[in-house]
Backbone as JSON Lines, residues from 0, in Angstrom:
{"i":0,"aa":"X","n":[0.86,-1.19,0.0],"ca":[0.0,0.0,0.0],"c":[0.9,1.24,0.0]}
{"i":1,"aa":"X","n":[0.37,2.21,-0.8],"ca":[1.15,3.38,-0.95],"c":[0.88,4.15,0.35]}
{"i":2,"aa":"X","n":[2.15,5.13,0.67],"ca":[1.84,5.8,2.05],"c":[0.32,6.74,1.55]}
{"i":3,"aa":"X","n":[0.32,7.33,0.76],"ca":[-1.26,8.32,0.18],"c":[-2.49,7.57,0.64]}
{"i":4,"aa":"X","n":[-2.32,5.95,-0.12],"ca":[-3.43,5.7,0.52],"c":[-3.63,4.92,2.17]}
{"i":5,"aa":"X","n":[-2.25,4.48,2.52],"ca":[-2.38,4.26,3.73],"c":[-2.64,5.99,4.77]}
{"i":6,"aa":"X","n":[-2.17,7.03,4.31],"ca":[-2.79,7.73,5.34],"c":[-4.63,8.28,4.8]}
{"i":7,"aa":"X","n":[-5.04,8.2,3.94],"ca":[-6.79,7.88,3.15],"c":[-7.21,6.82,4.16]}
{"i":8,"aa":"X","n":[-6.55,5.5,4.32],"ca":[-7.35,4.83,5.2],"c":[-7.68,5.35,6.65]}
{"i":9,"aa":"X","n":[-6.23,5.45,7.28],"ca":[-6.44,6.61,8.45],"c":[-7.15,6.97,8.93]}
{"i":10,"aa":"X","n":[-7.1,7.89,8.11],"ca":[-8.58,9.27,8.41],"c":[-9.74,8.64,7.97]}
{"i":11,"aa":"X","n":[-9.95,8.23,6.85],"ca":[-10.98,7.6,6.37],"c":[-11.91,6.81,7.4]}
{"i":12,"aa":"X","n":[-11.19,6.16,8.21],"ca":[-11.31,4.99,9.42],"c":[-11.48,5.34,10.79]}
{"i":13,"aa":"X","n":[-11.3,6.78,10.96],"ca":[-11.4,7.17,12.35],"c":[-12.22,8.56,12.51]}
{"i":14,"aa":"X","n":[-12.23,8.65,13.42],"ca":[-13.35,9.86,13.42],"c":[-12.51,11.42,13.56]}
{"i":15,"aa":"X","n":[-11.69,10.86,14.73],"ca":[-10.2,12.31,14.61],"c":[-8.9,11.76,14.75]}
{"i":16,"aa":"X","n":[-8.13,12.18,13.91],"ca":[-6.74,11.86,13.61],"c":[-6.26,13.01,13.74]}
{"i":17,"aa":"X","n":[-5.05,12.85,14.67],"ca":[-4.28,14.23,15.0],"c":[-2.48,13.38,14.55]}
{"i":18,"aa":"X","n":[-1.73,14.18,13.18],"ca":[-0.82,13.76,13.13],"c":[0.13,14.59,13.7]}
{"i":19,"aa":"X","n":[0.99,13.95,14.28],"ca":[1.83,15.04,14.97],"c":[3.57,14.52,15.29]}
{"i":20,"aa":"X","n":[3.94,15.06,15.84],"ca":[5.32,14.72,16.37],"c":[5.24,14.37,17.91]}
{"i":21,"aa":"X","n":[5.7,13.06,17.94],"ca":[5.85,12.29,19.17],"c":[4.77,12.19,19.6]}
{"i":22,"aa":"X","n":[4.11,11.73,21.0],"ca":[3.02,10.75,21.34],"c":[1.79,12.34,22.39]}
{"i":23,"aa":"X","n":[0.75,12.2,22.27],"ca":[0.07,13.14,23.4],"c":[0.63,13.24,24.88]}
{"i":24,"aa":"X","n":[0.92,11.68,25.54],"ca":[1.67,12.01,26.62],"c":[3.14,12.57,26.2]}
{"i":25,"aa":"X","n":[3.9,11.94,25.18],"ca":[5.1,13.09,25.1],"c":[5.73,13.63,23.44]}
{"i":26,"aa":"X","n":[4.24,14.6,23.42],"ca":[5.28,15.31,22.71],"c":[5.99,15.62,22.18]}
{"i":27,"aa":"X","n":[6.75,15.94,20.67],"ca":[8.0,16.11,20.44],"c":[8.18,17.71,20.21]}
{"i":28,"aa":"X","n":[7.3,18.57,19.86],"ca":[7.57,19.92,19.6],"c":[6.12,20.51,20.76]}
{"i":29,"aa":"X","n":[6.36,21.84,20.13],"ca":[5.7,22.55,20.84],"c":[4.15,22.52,20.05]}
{"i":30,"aa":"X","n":[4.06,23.09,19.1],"ca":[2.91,22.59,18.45],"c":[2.59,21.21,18.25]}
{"i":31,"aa":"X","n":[2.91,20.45,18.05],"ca":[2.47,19.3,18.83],"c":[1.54,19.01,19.78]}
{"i":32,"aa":"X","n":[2.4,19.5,21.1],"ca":[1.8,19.49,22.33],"c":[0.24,20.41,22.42]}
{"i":33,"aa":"X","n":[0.75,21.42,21.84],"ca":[-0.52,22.4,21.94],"c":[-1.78,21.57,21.42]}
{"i":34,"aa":"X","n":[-1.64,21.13,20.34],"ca":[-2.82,20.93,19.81],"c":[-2.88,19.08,20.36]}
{"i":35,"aa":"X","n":[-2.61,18.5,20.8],"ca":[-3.04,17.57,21.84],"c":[-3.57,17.53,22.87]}
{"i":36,"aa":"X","n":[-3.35,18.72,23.35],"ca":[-3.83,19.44,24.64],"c":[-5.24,20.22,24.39]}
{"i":37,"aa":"X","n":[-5.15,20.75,23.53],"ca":[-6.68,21.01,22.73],"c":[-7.75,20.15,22.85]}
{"i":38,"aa":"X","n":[-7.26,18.78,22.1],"ca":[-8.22,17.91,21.72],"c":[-8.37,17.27,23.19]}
{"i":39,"aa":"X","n":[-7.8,17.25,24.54],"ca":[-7.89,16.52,25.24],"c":[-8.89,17.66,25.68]}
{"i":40,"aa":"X","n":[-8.55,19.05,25.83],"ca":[-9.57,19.59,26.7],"c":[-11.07,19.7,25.97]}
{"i":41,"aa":"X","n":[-10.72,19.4,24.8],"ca":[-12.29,19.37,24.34],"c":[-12.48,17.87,24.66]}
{"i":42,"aa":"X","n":[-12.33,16.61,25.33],"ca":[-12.68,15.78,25.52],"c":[-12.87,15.41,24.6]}
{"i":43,"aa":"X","n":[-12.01,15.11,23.43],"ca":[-11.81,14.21,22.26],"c":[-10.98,13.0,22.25]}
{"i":44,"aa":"X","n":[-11.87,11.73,21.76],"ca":[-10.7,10.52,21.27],"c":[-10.42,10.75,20.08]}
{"i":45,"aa":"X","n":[-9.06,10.82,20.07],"ca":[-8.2,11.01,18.54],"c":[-7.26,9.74,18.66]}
{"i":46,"aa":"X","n":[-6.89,9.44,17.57],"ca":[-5.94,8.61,17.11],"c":[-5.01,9.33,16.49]}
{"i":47,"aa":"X","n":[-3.84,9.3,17.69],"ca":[-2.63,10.14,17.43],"c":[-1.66,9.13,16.08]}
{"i":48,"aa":"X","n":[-0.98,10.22,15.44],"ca":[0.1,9.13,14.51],"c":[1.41,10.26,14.67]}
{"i":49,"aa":"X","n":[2.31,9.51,15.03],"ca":[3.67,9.7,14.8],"c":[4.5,9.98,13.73]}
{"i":50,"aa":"X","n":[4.49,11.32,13.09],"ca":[5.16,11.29,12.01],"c":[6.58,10.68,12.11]}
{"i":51,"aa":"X","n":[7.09,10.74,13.44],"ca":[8.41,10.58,13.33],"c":[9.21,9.28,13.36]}
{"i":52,"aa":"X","n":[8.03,8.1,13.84],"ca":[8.28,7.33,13.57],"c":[7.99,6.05,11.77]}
{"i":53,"aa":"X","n":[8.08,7.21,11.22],"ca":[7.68,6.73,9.75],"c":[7.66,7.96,8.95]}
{"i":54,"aa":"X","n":[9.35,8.41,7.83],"ca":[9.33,9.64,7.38],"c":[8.97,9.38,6.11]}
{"i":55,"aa":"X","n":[7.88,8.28,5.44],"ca":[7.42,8.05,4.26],"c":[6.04,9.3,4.32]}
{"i":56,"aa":"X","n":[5.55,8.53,6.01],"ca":[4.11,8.97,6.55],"c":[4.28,10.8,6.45]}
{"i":57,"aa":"X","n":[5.41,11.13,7.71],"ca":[6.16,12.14,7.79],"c":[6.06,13.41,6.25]}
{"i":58,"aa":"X","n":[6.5,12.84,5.33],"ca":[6.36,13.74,3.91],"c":[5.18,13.59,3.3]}
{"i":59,"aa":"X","n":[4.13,12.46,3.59],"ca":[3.68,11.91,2.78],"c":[2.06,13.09,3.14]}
{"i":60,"aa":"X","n":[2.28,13.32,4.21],"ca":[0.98,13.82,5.05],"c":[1.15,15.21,4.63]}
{"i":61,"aa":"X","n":[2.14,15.94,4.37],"ca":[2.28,17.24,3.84],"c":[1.64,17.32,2.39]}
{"i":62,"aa":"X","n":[2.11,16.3,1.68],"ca":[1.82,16.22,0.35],"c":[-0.25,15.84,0.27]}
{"i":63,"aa":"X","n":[-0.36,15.29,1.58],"ca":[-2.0,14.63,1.29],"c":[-2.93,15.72,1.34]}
{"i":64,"aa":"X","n":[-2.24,16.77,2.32],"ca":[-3.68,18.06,2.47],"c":[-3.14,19.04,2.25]}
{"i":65,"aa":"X","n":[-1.69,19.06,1.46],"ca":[-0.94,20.23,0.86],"c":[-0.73,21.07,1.58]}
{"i":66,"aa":"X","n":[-0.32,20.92,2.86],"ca":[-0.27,21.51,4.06],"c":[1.47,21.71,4.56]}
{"i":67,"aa":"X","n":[2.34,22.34,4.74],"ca":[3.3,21.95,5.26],"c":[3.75,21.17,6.4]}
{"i":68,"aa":"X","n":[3.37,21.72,7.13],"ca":[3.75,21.7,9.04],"c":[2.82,20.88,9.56]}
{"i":69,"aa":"X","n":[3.36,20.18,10.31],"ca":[2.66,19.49,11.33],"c":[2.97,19.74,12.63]}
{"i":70,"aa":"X","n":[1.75,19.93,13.62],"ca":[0.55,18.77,13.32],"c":[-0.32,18.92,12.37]}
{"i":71,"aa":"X","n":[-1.44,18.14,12.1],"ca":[-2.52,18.09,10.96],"c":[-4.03,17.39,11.73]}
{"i":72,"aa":"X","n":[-4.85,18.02,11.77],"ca":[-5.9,17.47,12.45],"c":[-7.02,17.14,11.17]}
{"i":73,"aa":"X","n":[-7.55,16.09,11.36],"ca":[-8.48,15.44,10.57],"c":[-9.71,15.0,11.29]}
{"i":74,"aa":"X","n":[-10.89,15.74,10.95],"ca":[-12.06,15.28,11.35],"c":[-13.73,14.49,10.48]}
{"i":75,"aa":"X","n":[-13.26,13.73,10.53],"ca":[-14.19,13.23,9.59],"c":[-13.64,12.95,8.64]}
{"i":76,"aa":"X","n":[-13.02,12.56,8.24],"ca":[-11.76,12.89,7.1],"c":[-11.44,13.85,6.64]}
{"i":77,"aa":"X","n":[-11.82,14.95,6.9],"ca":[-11.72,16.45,6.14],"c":[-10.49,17.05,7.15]}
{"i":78,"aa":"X","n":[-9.59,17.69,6.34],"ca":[-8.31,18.11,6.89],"c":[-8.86,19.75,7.77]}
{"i":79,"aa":"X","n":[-8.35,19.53,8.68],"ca":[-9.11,20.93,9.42],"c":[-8.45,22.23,9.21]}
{"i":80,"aa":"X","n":[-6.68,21.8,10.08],"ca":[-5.63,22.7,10.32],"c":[-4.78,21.93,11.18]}
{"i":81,"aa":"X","n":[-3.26,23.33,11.27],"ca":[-2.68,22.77,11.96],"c":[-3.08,23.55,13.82]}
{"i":82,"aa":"X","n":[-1.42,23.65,14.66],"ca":[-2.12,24.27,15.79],"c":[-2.54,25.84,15.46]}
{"i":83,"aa":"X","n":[-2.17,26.36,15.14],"ca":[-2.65,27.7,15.24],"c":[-4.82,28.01,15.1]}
{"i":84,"aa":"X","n":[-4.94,27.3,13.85],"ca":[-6.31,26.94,13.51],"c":[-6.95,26.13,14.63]}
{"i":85,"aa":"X","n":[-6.2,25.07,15.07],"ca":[-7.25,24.67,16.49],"c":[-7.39,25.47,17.35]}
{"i":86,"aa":"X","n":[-6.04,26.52,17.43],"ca":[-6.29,27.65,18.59],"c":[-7.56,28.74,18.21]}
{"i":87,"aa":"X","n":[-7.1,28.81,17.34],"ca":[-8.59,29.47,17.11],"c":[-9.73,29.42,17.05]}
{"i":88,"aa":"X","n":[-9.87,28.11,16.41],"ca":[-11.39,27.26,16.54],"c":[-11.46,27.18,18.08]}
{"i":89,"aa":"X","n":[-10.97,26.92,18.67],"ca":[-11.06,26.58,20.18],"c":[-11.97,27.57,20.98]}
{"i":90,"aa":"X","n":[-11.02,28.28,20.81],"ca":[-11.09,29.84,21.28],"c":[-12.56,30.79,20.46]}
{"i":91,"aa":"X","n":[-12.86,29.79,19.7],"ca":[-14.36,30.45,19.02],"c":[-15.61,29.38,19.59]}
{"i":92,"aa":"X","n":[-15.04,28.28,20.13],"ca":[-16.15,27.1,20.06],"c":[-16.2,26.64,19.6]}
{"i":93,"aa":"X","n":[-15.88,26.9,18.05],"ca":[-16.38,25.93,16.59],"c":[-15.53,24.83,16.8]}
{"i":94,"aa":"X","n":[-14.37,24.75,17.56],"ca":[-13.58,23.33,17.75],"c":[-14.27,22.0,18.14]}
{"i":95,"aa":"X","n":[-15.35,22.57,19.29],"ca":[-15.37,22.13,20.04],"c":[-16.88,21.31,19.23]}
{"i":96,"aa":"X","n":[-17.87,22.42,18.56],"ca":[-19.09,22.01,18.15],"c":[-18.84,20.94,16.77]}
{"i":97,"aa":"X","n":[-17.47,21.45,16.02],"ca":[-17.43,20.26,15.0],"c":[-16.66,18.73,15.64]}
{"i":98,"aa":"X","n":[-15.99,18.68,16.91],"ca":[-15.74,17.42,17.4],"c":[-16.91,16.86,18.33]}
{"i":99,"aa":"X","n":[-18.08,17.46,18.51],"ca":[-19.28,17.13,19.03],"c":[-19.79,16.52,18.4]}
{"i":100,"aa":"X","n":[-19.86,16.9,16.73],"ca":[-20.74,16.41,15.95],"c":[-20.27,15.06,15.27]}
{"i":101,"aa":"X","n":[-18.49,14.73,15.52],"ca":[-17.71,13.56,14.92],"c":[-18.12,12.66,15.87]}
């Protein structure tokens, strides 16, 4: 399976996918953390993925939602943002009302 469509299944398969660097309990960057910390305070189950342990996944996820930077949050399968955009959604509610509705 190609990494494209192994990260299609992913998201496809879960309700929120947060890709990021290193694990929710630890972290590898700062954005990272932020937006793990997000989804926990909105009382979200996400299925974290490790870019760093797989740099096929790692490039491959930039190239899937044409996005640079990670993290990458996926809800429903639809690519949301990275942290800055959860900070904001957060900080408006709308974070919180579109992971209500996943």
């Amino acid at each position: 399976m190609d990494v494209q469509a192994k990260i299609k299944e992913t998201v496809s398969n879960n309700k929120v996918v947060l890709y990021m660097k290193g694990s929710p309990k630890f972290p590898q960057c700062g954005f990272s953390s932020v937006a793990a910390q997000i989804l926990n305070a909105c009382g979200a189950e996400f299925v974290a993925v490790d870019v760093l342990q797989d740099m096929d996944i790692r490039e491959g996820i930039k190239q899937y939602a044409n996005w640079p930077t990670i993290p990458q949050l996926y809800v429903d399968g639809e690519f949301i943002g990275g942290a800055d955009i959860m900070r904001s959604m957060y900080q408006s509610g709308e974070l919180q009302e579109l992971l209500a509705k996943a």
